[in-house]
KOLMI-653901 format. One record per residue: x, y, z of N, C-alpha, C, O, CB in turn; residue in one letter. Coordinates in nm, 3 decimals, always signed. Glycine has a CB too. Example, Ala and Ser with C-alpha at 12.3 -4.5 7.8 and 13.67 -1.06 7.14 Angstrom:
// residues 2
+1.319, -0.569, +0.780, +1.230, -0.450, +0.780, +1.320, -0.330, +0.780, +1.424, -0.332, +0.846, +1.131, -0.447, +0.905, A
+1.285, -0.225, +0.708, +1.367, -0.106, +0.714, +1.290, +0.003, +0.787, +1.341, +0.114, +0.804, +1.408, -0.060, +0.572, S
// end
This chain:
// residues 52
+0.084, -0.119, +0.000, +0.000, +0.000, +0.000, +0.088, +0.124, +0.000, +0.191, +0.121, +0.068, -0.095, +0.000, +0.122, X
+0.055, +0.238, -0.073, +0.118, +0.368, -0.062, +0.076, +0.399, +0.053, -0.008, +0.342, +0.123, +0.091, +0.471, -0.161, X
+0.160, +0.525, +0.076, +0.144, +0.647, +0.153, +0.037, +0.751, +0.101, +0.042, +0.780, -0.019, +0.276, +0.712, +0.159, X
-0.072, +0.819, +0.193, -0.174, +0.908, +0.199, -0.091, +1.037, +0.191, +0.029, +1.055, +0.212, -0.267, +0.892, +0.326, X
-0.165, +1.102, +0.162, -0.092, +1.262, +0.163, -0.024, +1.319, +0.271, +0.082, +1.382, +0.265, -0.187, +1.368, +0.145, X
-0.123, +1.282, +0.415, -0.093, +1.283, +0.532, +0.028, +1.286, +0.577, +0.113, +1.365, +0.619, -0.138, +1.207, +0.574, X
+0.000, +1.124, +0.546, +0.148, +1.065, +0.585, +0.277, +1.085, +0.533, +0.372, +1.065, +0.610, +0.148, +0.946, +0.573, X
+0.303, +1.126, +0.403, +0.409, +1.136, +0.343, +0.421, +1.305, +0.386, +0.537, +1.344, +0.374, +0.401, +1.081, +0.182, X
+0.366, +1.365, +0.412, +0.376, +1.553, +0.457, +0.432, +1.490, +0.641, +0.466, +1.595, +0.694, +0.133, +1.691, +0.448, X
+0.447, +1.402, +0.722, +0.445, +1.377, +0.895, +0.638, +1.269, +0.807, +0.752, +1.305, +0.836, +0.218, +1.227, +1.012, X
+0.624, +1.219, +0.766, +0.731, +1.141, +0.714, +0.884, +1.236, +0.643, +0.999, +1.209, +0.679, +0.647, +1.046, +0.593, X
+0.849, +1.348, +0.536, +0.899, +1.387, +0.533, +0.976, +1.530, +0.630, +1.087, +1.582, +0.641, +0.861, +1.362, +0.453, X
+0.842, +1.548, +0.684, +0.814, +1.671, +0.821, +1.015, +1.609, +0.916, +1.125, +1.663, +0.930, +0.570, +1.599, +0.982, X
+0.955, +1.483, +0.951, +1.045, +1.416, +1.034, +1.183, +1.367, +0.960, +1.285, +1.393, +1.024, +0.970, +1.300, +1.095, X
+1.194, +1.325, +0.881, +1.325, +1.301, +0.799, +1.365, +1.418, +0.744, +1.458, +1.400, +0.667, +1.314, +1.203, +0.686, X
+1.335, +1.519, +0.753, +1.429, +1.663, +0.735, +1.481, +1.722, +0.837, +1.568, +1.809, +0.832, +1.363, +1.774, +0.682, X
+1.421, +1.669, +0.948, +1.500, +1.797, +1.078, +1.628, +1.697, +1.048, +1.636, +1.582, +1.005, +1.423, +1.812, +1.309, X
+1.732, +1.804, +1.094, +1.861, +1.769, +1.138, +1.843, +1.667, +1.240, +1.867, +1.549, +1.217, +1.938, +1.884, +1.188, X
+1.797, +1.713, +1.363, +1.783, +1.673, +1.513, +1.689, +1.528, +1.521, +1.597, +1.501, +1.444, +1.702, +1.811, +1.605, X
+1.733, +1.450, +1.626, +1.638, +1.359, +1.631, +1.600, +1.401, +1.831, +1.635, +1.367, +1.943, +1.712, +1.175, +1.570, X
+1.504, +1.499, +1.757, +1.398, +1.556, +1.868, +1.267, +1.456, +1.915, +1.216, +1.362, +1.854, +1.327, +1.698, +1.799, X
+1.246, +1.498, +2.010, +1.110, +1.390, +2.030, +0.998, +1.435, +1.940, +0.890, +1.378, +1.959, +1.043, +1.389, +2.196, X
+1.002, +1.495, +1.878, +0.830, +1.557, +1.812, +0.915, +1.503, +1.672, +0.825, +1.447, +1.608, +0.758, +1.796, +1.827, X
+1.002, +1.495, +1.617, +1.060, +1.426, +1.511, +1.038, +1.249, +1.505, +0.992, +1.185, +1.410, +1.213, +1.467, +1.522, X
+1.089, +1.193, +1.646, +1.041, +1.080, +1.675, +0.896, +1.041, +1.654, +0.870, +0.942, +1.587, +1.072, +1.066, +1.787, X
+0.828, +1.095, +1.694, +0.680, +1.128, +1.744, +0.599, +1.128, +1.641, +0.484, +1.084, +1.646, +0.660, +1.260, +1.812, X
+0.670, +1.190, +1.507, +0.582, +1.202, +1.378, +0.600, +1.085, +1.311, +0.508, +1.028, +1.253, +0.615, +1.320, +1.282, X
+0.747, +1.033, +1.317, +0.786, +0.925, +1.252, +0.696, +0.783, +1.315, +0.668, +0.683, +1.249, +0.949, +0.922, +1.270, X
+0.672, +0.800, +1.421, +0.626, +0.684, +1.509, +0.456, +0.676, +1.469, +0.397, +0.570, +1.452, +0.661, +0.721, +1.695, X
+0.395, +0.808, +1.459, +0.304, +0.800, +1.417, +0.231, +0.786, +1.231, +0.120, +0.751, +1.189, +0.286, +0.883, +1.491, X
+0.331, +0.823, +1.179, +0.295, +0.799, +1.005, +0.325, +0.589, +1.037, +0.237, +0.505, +1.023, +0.476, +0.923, +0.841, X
+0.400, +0.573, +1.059, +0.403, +0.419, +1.100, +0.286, +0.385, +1.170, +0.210, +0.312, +1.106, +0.522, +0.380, +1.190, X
+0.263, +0.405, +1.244, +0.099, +0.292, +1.290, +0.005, +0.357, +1.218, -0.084, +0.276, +1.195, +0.026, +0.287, +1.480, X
-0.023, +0.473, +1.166, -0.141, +0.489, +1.071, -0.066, +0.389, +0.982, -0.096, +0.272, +1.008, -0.184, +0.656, +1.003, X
+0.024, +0.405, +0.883, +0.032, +0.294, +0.798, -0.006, +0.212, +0.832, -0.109, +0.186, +0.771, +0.119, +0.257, +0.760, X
+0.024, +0.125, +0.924, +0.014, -0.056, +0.977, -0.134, -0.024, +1.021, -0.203, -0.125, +1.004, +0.144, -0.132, +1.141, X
-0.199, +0.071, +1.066, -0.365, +0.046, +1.071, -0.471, +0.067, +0.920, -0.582, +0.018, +0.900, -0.423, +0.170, +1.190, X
-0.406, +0.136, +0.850, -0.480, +0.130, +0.689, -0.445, -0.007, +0.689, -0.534, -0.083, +0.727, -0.412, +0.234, +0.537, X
-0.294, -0.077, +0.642, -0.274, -0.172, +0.595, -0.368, -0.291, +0.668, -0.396, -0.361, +0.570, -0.139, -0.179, +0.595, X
-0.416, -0.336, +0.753, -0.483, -0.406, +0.850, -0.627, -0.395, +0.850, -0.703, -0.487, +0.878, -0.438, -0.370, +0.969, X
-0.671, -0.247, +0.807, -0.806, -0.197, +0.786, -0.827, -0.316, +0.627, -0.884, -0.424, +0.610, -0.811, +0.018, +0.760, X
-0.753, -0.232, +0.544, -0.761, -0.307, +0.390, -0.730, -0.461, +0.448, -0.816, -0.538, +0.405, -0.619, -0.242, +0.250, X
-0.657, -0.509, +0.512, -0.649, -0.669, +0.487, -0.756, -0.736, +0.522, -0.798, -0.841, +0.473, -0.545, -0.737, +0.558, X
-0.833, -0.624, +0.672, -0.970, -0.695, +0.683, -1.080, -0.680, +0.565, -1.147, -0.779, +0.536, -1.037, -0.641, +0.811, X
-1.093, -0.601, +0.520, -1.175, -0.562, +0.419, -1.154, -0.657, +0.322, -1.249, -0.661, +0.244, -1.157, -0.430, +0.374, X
-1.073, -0.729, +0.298, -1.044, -0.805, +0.187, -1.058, -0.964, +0.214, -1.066, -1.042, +0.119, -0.904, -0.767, +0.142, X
-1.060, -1.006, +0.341, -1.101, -1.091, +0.441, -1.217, -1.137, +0.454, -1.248, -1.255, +0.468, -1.081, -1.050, +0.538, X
-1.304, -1.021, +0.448, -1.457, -1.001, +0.470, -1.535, -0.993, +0.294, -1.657, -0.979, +0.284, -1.480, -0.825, +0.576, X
-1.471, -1.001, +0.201, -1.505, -0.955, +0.098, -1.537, -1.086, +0.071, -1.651, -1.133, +0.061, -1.420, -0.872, +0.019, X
-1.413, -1.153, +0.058, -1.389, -1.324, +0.002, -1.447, -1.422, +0.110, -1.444, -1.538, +0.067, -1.204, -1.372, -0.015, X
-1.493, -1.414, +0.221, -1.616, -1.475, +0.268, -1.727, -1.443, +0.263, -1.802, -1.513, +0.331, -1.618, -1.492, +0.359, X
-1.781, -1.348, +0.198, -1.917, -1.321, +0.122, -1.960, -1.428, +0.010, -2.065, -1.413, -0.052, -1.907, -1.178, +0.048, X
// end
């Protein structure tokens, strides 16, 4: 699965500071579990599709 607009604006936000600040951490930590919760959203959805 790609990246949402969101996420790639919190991803790059965080891979440009110089610093590995906590709000740098923080963005990075969070574009990661939104990913892994779309990805999981869609796997159920696709789960639920093919037992119909």
């Amino acid at each position: 699965m790609g990246l949402n607009f969101s996420q790639k604006k919190l991803l790059s936000k965080s891979l440009h500071s110089k610093k590995q600040d906590p709000r740098s951490r923080r963005l990075r930590k969070y574009a990661f579990l939104t990913g892994l919760l779309s990805t999981l959203i869609s796997l159920v959805q696709l789960i639920v599709t093919a037992l119909q």
